[in-house]
NUZA-296764 format. One record per residue (C-alpha): x, y, z; residue number from 1. Coordinates in nm, 3 decimals. Layout:
<nodes>
NODE | c1 | c2 | c3 | num
NODE | X | Y | Z | NUM
...
</nodes>
This chain:
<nodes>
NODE | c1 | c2 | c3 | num
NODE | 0.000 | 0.000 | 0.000 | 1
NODE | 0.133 | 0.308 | -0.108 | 2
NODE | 0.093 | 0.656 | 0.126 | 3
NODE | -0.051 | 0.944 | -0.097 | 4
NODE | 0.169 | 1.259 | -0.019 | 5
NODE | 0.050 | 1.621 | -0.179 | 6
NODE | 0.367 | 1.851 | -0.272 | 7
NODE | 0.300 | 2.237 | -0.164 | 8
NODE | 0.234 | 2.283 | -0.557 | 9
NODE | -0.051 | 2.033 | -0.533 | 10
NODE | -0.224 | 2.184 | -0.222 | 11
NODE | -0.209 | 2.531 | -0.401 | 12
NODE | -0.407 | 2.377 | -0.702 | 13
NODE | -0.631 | 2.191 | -0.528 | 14
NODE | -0.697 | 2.516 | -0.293 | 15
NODE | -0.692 | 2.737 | -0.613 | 16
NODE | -0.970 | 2.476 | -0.756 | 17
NODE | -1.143 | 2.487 | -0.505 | 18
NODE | -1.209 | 2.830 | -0.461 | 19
NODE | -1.302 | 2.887 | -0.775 | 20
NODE | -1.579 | 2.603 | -0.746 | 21
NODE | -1.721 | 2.771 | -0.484 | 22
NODE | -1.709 | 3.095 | -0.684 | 23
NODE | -1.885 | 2.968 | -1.033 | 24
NODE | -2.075 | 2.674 | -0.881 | 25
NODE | -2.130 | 2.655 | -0.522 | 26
NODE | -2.355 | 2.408 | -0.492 | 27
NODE | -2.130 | 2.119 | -0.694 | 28
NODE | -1.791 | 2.233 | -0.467 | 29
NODE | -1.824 | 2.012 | -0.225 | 30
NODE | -1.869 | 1.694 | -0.405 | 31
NODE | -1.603 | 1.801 | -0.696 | 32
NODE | -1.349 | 1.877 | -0.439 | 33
NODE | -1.460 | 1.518 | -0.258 | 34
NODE | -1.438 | 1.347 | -0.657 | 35
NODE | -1.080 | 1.474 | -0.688 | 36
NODE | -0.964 | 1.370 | -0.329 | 37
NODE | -1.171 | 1.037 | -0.310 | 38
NODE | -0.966 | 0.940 | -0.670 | 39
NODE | -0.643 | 1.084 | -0.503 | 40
NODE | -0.663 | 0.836 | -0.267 | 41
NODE | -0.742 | 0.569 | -0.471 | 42
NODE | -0.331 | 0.581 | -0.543 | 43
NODE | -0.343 | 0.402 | -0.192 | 44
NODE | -0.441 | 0.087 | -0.337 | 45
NODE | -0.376 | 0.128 | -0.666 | 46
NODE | -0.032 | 0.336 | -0.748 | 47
NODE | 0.005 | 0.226 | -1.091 | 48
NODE | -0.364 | 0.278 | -1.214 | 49
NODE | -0.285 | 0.609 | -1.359 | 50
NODE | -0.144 | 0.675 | -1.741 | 51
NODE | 0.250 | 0.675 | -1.766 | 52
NODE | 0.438 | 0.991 | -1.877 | 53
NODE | 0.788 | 1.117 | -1.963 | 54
NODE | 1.055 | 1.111 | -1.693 | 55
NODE | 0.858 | 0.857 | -1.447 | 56
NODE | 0.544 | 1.051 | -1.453 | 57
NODE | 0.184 | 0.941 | -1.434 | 58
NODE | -0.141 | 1.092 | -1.469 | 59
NODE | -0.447 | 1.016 | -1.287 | 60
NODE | -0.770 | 1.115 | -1.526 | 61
NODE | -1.057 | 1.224 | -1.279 | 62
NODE | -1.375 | 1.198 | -1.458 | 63
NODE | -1.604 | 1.474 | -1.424 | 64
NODE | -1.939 | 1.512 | -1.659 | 65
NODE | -1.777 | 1.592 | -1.985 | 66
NODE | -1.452 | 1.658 | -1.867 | 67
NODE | -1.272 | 1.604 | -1.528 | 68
NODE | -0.942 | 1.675 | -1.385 | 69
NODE | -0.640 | 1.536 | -1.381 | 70
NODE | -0.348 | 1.489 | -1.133 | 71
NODE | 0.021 | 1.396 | -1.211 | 72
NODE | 0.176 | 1.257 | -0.943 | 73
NODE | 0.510 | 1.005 | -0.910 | 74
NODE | 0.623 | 0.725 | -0.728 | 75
NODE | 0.864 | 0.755 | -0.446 | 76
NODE | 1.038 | 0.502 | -0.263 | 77
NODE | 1.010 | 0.212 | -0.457 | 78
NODE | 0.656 | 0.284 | -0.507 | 79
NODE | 0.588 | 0.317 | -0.123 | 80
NODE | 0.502 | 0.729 | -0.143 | 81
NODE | 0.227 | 0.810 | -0.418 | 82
NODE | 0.369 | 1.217 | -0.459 | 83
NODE | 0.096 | 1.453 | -0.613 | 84
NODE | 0.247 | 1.720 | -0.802 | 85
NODE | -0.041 | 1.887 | -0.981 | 86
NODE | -0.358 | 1.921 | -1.015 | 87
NODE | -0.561 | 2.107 | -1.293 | 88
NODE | -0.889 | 2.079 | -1.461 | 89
NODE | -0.857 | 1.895 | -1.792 | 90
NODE | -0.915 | 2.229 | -1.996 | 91
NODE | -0.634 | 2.398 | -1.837 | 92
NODE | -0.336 | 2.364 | -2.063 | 93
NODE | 0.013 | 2.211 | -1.900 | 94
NODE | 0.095 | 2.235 | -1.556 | 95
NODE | 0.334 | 2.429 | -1.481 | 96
</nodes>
């Protein structure tokens, strides 16, 4: 079982995401925000389920309605530390 650890860059997104939820569409916040944590955690069990990228990478597609989120996150510790990196809403181009 892998321990899911959120980098300061991660918290920021997930806190800028957040607030803009509650902004545009208050009354889906709470269960988006619990969508993207709820799959976070999935990483728990299942490290490996998200989509490889370049340099060790992976991305974990959140579905959401039409579109979703995604987070790209890497494994530490021979695969003992799930570490979120980002965070962004599937419309938002790159990460960084």
């Amino acid at each position: 079982m892998a321990k899911v650890v959120y980098s300061a860059a991660a918290l920021e997104d997930l806190e800028r995401l957040t607030e803009f939820l509650v902004d545009e569409f208050p009354e889906r916040a709470p269960e988006t925000i619990g969508l993207i944590t709820g799959a976070v955690t999935m990483l728990e069990a299942h490290p490996l389920i998200g989509r490889p990228l370049s340099h060790g990478l992976r991305e974990l597609v959140i579905s959401r309605g039409r579109s979703g989120y995604v987070a790209m996150y890497s494994l530490e510790d021979n695969g003992e530390v799930a570490l979120v990196l980002r965070i962004r809403h599937q419309r938002e181009s790159g990460y960084f």
